[in-house]
MIDO-910006 format. One line per 3 residues: their letters; for each residue x, y, z of N, C-alpha, C, CB. Coordinates in pm, whole numbers, plus 50000, padded with zeros to 5 digits. Glycine has a CB too. Layout:
BEGIN
a> X:Y:Z:X:Y:Z:X:Y:Z:X:Y:Z ~ ...
//
This chain:
BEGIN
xxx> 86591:86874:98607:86728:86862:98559:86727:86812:98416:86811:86767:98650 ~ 86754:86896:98339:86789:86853:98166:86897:86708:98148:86893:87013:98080 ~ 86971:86672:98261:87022:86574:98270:86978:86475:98287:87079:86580:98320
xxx> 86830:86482:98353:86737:86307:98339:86661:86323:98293:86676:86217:98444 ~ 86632:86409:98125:86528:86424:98086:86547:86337:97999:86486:86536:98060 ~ 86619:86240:97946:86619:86139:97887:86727:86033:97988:86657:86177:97735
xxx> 86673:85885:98058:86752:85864:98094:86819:85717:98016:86721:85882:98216 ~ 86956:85707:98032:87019:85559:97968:87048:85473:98110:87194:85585:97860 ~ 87028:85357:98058:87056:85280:98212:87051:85140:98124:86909:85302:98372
xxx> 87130:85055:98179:87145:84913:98147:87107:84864:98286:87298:84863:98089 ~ 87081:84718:98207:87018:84601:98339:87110:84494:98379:86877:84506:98289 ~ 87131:84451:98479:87232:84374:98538:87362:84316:98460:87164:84270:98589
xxx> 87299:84226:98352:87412:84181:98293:87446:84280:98186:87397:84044:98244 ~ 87440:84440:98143:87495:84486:98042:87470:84468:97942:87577:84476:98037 ~ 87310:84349:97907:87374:84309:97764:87237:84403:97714:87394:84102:97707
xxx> 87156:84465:97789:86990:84537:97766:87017:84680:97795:86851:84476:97887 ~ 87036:84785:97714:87017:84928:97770:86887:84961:97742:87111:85036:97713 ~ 86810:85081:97814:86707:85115:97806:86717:85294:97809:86633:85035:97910
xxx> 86662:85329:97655:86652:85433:97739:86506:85523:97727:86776:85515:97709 ~ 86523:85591:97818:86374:85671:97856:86330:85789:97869:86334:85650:97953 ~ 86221:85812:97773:86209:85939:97788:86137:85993:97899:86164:85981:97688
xxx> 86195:86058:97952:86162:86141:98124:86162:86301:98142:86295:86097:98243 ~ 86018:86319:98077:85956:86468:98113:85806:86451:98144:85970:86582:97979 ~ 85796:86362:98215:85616:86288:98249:85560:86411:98283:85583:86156:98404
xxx> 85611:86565:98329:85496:86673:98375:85439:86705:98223:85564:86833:98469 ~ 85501:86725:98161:85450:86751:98016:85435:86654:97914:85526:86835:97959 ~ 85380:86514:98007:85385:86389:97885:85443:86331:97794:85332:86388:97824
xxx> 85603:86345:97827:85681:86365:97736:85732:86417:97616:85684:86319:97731 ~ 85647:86530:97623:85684:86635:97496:85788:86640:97448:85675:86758:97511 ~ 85861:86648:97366:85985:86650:97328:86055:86807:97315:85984:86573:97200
xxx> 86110:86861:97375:86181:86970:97360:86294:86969:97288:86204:87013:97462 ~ 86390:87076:97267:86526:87066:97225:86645:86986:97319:86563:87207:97206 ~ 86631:87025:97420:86686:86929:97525:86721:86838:97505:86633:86896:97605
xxx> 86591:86740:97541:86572:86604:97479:86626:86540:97372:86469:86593:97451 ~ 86646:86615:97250:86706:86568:97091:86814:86577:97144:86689:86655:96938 ~ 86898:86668:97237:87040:86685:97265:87048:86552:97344:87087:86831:97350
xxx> 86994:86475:97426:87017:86408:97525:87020:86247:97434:86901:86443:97650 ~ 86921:86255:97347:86876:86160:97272:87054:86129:97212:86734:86216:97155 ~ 87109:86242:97127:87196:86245:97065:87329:86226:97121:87179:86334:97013
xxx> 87354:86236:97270:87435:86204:97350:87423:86048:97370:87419:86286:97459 ~ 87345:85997:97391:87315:85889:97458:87360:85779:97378:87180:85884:97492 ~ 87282:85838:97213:87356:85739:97091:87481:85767:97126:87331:85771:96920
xxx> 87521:85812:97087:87679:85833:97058:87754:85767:97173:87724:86001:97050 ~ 87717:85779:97313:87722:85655:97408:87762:85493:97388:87600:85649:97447 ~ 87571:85474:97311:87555:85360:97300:87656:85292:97158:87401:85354:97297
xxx> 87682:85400:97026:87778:85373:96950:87883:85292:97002:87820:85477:96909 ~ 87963:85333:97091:88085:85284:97140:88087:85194:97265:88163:85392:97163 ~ 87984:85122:97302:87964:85000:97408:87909:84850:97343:87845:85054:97526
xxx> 87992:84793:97335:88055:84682:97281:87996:84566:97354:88207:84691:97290 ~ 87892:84592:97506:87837:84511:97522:87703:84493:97567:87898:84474:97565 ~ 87644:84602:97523:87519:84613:97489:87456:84579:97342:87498:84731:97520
xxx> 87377:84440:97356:87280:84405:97223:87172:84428:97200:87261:84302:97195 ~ 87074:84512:97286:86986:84557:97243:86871:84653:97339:86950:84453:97186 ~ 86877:84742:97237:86826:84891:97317:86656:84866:97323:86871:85066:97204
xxx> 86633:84904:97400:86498:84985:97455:86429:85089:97459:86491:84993:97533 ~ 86319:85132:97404:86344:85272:97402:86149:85319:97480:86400:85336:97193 ~ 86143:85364:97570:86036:85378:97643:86050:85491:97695:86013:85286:97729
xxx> 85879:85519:97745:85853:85668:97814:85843:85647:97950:85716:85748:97767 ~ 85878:85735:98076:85800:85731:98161:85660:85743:98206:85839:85772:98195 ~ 85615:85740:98321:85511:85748:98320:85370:85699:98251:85531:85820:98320
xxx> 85281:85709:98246:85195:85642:98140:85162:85718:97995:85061:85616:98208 ~ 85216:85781:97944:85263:85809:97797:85400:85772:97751:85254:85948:97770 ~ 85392:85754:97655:85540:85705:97562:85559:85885:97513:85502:85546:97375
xxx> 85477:85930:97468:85495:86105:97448:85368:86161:97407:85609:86154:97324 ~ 85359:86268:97401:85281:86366:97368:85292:86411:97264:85282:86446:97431 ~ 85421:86396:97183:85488:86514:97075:85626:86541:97076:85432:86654:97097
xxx> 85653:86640:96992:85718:86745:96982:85642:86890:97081:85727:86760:96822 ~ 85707:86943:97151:85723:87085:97269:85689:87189:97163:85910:87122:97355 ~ 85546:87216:97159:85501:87344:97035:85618:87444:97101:85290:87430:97042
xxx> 85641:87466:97224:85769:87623:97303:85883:87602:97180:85883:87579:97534 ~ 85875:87460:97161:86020:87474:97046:86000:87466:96934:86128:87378:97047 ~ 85874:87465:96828:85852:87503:96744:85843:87637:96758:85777:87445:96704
xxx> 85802:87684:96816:85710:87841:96822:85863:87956:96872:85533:87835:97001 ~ 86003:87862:96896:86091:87988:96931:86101:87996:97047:86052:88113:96893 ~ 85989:87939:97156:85989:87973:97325:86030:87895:97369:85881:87992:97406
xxx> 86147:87815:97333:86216:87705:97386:86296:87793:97442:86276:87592:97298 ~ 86398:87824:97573:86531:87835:97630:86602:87789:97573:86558:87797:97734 ~ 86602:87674:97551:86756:87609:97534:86752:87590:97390:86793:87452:97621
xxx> 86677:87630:97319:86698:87608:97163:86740:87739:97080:86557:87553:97097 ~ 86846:87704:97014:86875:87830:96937:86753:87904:96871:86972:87795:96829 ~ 86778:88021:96886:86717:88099:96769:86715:88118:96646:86728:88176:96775
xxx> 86603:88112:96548:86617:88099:96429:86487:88191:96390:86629:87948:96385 ~ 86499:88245:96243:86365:88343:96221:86252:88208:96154:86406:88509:96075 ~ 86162:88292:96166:86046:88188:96110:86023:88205:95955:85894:88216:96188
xxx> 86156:88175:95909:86122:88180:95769:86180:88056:95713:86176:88309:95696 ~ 86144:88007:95548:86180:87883:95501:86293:87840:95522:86165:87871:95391 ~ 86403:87923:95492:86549:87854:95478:86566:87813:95625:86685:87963:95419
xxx> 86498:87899:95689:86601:87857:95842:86529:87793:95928:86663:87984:95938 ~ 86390:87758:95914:86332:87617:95942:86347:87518:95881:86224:87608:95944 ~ 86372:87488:95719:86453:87363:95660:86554:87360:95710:86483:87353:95528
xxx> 86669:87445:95770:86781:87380:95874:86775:87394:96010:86907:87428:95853 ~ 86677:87399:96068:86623:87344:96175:86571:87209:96175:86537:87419:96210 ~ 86499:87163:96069:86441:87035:96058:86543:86917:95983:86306:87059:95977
xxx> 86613:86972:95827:86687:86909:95765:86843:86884:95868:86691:86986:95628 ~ 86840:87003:95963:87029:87017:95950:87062:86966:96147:87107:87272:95895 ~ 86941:86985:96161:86945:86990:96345:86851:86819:96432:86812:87188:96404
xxx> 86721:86860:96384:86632:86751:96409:86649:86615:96347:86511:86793:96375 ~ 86629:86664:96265:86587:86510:96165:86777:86409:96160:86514:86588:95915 ~ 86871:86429:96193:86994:86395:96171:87009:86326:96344:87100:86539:96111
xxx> 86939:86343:96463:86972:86326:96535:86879:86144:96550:86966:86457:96613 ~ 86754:86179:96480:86690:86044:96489:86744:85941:96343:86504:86075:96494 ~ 86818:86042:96279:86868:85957:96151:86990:85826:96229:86968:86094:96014
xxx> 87092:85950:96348:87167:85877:96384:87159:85779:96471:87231:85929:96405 ~ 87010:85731:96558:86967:85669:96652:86926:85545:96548:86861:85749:96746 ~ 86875:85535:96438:86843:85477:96338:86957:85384:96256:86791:85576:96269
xxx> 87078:85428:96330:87220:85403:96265:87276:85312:96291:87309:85481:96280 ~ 87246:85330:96443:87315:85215:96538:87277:85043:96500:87253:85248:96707 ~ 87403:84968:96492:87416:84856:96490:87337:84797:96576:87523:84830:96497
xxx> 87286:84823:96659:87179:84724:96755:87049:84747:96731:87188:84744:96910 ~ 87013:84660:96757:86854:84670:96713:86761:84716:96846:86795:84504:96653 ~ 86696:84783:96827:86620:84879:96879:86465:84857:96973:86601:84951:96761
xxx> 86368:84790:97024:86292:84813:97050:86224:84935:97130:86293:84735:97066 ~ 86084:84960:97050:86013:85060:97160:85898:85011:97180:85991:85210:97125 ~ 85886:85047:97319:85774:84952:97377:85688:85086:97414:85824:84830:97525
xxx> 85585:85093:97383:85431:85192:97402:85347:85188:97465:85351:85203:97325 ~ 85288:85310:97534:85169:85305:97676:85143:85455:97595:85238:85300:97904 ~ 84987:85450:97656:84961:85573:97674:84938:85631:97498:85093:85642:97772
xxx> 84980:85789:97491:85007:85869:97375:85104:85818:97306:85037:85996:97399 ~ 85098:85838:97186:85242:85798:97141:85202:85922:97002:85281:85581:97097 ~ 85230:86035:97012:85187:86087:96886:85283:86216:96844:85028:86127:96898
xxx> 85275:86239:96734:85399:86341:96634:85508:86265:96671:85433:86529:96676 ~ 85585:86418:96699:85742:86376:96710:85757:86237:96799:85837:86508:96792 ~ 85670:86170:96912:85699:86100:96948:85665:85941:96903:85681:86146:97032
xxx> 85516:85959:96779:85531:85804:96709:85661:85827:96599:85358:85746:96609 ~ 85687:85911:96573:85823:85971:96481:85968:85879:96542:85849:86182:96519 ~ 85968:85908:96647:86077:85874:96727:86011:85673:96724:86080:85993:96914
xxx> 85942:85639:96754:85922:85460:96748:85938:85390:96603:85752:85414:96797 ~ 85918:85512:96500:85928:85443:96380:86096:85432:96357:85841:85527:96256 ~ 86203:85471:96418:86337:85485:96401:86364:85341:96475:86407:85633:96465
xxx> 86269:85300:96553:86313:85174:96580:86281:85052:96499:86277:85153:96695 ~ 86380:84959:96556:86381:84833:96423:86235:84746:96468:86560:84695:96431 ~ 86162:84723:96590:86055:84663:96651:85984:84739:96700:86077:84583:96731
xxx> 85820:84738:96716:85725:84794:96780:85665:84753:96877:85657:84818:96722 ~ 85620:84722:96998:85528:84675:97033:85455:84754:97189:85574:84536:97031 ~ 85329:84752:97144:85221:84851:97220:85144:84759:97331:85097:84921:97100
xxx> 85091:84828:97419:84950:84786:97484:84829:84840:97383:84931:84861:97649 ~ 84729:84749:97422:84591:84714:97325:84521:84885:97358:84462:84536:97403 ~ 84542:84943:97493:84512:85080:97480:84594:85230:97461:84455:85087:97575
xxx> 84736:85177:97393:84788:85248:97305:84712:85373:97237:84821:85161:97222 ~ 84794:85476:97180:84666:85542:97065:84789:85656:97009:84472:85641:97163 ~ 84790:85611:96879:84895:85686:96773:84777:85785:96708:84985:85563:96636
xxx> 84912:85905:96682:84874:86007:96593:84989:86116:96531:84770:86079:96669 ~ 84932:86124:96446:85007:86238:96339:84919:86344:96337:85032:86190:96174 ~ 84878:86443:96419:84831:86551:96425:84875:86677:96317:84854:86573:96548
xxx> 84987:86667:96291:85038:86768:96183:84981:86822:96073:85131:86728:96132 ~ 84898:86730:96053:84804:86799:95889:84708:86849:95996:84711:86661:95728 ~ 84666:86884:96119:84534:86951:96174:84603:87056:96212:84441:86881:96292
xxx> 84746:87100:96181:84803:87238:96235:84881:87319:96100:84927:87202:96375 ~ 84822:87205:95994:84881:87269:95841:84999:87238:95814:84890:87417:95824 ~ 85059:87148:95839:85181:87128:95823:85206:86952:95824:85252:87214:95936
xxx> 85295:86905:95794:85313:86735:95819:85393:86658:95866:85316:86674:95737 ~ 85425:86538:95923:85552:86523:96017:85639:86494:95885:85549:86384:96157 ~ 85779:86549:95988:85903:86580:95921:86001:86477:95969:85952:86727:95950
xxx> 85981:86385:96056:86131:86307:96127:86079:86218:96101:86195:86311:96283 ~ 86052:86155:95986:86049:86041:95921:85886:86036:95933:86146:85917:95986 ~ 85776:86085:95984:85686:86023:95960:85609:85979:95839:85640:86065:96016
xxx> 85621:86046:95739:85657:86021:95594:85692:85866:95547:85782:86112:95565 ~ 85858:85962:95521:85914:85799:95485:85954:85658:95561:86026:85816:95433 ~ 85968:85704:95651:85971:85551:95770:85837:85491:95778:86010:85590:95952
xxx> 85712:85572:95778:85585:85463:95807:85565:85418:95661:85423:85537:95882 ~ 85638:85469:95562:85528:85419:95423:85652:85283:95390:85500:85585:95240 ~ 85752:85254:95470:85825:85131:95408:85752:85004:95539:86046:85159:95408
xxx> 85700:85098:95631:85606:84982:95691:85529:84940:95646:85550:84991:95778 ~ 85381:85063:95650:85289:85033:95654:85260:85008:95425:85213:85153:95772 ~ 85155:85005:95361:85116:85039:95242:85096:85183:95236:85005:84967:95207
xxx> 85116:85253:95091:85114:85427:95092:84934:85449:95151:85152:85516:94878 ~ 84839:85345:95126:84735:85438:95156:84706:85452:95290:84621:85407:95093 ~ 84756:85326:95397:84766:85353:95514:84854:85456:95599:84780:85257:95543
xxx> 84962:85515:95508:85026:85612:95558:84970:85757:95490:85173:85581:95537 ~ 84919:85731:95417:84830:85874:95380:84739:85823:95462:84770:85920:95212 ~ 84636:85756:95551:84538:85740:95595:84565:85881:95720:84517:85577:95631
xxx> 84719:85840:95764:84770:85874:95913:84804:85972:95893:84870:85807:95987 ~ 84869:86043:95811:84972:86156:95740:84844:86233:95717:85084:86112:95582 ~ 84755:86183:95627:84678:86341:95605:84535:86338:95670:84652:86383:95425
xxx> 84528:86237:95721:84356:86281:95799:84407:86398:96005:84232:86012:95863 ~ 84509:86304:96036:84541:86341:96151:84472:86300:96211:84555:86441:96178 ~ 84409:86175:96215:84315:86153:96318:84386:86019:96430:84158:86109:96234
xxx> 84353:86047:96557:84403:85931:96639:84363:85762:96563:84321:85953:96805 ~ 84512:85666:96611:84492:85530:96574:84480:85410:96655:84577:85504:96505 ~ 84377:85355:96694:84433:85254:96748:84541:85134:96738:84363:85224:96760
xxx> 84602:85085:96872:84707:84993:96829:84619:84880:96784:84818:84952:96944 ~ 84539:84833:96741:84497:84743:96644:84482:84770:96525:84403:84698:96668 ~ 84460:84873:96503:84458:84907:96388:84618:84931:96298:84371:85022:96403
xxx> 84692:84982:96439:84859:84967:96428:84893:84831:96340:84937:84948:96600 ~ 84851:84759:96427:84884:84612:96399:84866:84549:96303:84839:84541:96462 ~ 84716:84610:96258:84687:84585:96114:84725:84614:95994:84608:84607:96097
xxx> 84774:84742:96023:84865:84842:95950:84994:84795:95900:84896:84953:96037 ~ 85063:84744:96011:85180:84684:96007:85252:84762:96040:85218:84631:95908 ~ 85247:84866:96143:85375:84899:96196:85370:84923:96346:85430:85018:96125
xxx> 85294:84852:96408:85348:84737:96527:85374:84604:96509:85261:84719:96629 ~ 85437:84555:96571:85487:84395:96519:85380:84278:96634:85717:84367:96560 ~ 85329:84346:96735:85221:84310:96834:85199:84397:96927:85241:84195:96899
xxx> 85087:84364:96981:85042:84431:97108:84987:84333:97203:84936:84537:97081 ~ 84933:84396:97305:84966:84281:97460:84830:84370:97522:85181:84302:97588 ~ 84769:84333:97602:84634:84377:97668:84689:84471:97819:84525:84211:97711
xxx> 84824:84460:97830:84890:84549:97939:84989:84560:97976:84863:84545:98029 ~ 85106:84628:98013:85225:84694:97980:85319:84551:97999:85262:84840:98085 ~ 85263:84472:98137:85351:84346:98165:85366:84248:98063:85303:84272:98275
xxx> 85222:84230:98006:85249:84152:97866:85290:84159:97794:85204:84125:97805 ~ 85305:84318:97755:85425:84370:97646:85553:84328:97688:85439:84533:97629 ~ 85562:84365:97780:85685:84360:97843:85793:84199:97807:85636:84379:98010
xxx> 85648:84121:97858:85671:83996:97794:85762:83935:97696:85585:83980:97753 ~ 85674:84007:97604:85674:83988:97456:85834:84021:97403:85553:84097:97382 ~ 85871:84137:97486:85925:84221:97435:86081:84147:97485:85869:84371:97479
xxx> 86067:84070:97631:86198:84042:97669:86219:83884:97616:86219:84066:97836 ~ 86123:83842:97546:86148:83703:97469:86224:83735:97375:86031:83626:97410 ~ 86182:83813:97261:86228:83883:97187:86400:83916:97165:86156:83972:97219
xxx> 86406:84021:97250:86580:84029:97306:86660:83972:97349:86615:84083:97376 ~ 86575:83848:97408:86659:83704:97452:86711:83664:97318:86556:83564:97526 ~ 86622:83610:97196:86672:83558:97060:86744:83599:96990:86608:83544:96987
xxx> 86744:83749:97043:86819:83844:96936:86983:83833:96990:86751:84030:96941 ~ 86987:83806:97140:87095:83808:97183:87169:83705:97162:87091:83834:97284 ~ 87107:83593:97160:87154:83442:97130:87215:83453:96959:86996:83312:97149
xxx> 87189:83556:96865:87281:83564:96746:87436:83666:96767:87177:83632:96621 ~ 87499:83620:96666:87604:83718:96682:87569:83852:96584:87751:83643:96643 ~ 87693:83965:96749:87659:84080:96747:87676:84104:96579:87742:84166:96853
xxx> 87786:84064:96512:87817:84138:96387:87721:84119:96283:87945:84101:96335 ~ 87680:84007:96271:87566:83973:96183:87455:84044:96223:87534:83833:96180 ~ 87425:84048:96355:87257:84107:96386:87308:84291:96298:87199:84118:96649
xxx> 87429:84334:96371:87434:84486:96342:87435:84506:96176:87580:84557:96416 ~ 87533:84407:96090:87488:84433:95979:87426:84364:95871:87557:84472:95946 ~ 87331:84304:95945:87214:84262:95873:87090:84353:95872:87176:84140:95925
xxx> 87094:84400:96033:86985:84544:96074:87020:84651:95928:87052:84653:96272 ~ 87145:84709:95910:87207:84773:95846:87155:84749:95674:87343:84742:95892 ~ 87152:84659:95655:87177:84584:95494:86995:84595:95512:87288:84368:95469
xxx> 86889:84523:95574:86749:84553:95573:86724:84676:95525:86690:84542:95693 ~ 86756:84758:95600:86721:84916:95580:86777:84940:95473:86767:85020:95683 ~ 86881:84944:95383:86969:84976:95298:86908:84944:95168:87092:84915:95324
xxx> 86845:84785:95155:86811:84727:95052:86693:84769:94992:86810:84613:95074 ~ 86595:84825:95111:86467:84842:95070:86455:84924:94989:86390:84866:95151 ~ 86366:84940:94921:86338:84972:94755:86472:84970:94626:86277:85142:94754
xxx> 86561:84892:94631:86683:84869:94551:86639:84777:94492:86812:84842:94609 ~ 86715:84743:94355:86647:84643:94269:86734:84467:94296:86667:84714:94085 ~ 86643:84372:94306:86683:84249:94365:86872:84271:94294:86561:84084:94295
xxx> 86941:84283:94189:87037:84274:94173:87158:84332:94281:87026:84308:94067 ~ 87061:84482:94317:87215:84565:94389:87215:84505:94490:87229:84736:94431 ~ 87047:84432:94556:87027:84392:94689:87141:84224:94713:86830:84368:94705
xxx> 87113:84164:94638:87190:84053:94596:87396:84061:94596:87122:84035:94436 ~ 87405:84216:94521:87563:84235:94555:87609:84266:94703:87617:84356:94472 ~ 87509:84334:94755:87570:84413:94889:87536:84293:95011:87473:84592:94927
xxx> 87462:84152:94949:87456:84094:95048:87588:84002:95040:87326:84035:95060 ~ 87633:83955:94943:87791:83884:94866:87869:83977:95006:87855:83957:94628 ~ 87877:84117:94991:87957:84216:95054:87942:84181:95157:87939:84344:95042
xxx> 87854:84196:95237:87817:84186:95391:87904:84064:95433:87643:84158:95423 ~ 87866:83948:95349:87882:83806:95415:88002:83744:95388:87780:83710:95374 ~ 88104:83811:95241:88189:83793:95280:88335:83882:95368:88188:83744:95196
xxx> 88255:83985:95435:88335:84046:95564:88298:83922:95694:88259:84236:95611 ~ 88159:83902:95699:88130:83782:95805:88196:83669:95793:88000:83736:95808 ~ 88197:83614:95690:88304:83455:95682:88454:83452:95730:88328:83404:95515
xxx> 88469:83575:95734:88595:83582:95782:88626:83619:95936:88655:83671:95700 ~ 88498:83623:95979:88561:83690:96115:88545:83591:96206:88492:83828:96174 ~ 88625:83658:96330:88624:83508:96424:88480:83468:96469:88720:83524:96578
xxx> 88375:83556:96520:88265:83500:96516:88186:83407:96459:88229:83554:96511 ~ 88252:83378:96316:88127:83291:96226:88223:83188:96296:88094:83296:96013 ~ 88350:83206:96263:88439:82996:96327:88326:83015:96455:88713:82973:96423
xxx> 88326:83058:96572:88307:83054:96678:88126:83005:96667:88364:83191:96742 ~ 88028:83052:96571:87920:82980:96532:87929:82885:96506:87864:83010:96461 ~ 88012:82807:96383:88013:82689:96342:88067:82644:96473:88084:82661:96210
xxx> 88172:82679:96515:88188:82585:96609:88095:82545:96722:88286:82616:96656 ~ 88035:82634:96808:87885:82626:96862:87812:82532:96811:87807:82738:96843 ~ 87779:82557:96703:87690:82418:96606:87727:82282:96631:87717:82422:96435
xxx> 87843:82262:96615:87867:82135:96639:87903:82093:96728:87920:82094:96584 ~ 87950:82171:96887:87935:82147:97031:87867:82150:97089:87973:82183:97091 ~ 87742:82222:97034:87614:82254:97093:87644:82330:97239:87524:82112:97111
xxx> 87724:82379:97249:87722:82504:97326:87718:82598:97275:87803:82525:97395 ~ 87660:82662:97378:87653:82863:97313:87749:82910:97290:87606:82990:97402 ~ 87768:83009:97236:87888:83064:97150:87918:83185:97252:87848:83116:96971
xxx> 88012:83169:97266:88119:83336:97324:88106:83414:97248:88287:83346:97337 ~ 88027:83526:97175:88057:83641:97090:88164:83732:97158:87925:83721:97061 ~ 88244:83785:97037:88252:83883:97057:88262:84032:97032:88283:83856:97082
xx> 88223:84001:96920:88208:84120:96816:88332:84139:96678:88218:84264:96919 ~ 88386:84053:96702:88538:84029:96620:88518:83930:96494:88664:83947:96731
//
């Protein structure tokens, strides 16, 4: 069913969605499907007001395999047809693909993906859109794309080189060779790894506890303003933070912080 090939599901209290990629016969390959489901799901998660922070995991013991060569190659079903020529694979990639992980990238909540298994092309593509990384120690990333003549297109490029340094992303980008998550780590674009999925797991729900304990408006546009600032010169970075903070001083959330502060109770957010 194309309907649980990505699934969304929250955990008891609403405040954790998770969602998952679920095509384990094919290791989670990514088909066209999938980008549709992906793109539904945001647009979901856009408008739920009480969810603070997403999840983003594979079934089974891969996080993915890829991108579905059937949907590069045209033998996808469910993917439109297009000829195999330049213009109409740059809007396949510029106008279709790449806009759907731009918009998952968008969202005000901050993001974790947690890694097992493969994690390679379109699918380390898809972890770099998240705001946190974190793997098991037998993890194993790759950018295969320069071994098929070609290079990743959904950010693997520019999302790993504001992680990692340019020569470590040319290391990945043009050798194509598998990475270990230590070497991830070293790299800098895992934030840790754990010796087995529970320890990640760990790691991962400490994590979302802290994140939840801030308010929603600040976490969403501070996530927002990070991404925004990077490579801008300290001045513009310096105006748009004036901007940010004074929309925050005004809203009921910051009284509702200060006030927290000095009751030492937790604060009621509410996004206001």
């Amino acid at each position: 069913m194309t309907d649980d090939i990505v699934i969304l599901e929250k955990d008891e209290t609403g405040q954790i969605a998770t969602l998952w990629l679920n095509r384990t016969e094919k290791l989670n390959a990514i088909n066209y499907a999938m980008f549709n489901k992906l793109s539904e799901h945001t647009d979901t998660l856009s408008q739920d007001t009480e969810v603070r922070v997403v999840l983003l995991k594979g079934k089974g013991p891969h996080f993915s395999s890829g991108i579905d060569l059937n949907t590069l190659s045209g033998q996808d079903p469910e993917a439109p047809k297009f000829k195999i020529l330049g213009t109409s694979l740059r809007y396949l990639i510029t106008g279709l693909m790449q806009p759907i992980y731009q918009k998952l990238s968008l969202l005000e909540i901050p993001i974790i993906a947690i890694i097992d298994g493969y994690c390679f092309g379109a699918g380390f593509e898809l972890t770099l859109v998240a705001d946190f990384r974190f793997s098991t120690e037998s993890a194993i990333f790759q950018m295969v794309e320069s071994r098929l003549g070609v290079i990743p297109d959904l950010g693997g490029t520019t999302r790993l080189c504001r992680l990692t340094n340019p020569s470590f992303a040319k290391d990945i980008v043009l050798s194509g060779r598998r990475v270990s998550a230590e070497e991830g780590y070293r790299m800098g674009f895992l934030n840790d790894i754990a010796s087995n999925i529970m320890e990640v797991e760990k790691k991962v729900a400490y994590l979302a506890e802290e994140l939840i304990k801030s308010g929603p408006l600040a976490v969403g546009m501070g996530k927002r303003l990070v991404d925004a600032v990077y490579g801008v010169s300290e001045a513009d970075g310096l105006i748009r933070e004036g901007l940010v903070n004074s929309a925050l001083l005004t809203s009921k959330d910051f009284t509702r912080g200060v006030s927290s502060f000095f009751t030492k109770k937790p604060p009621k957010w509410t996004g206001k």
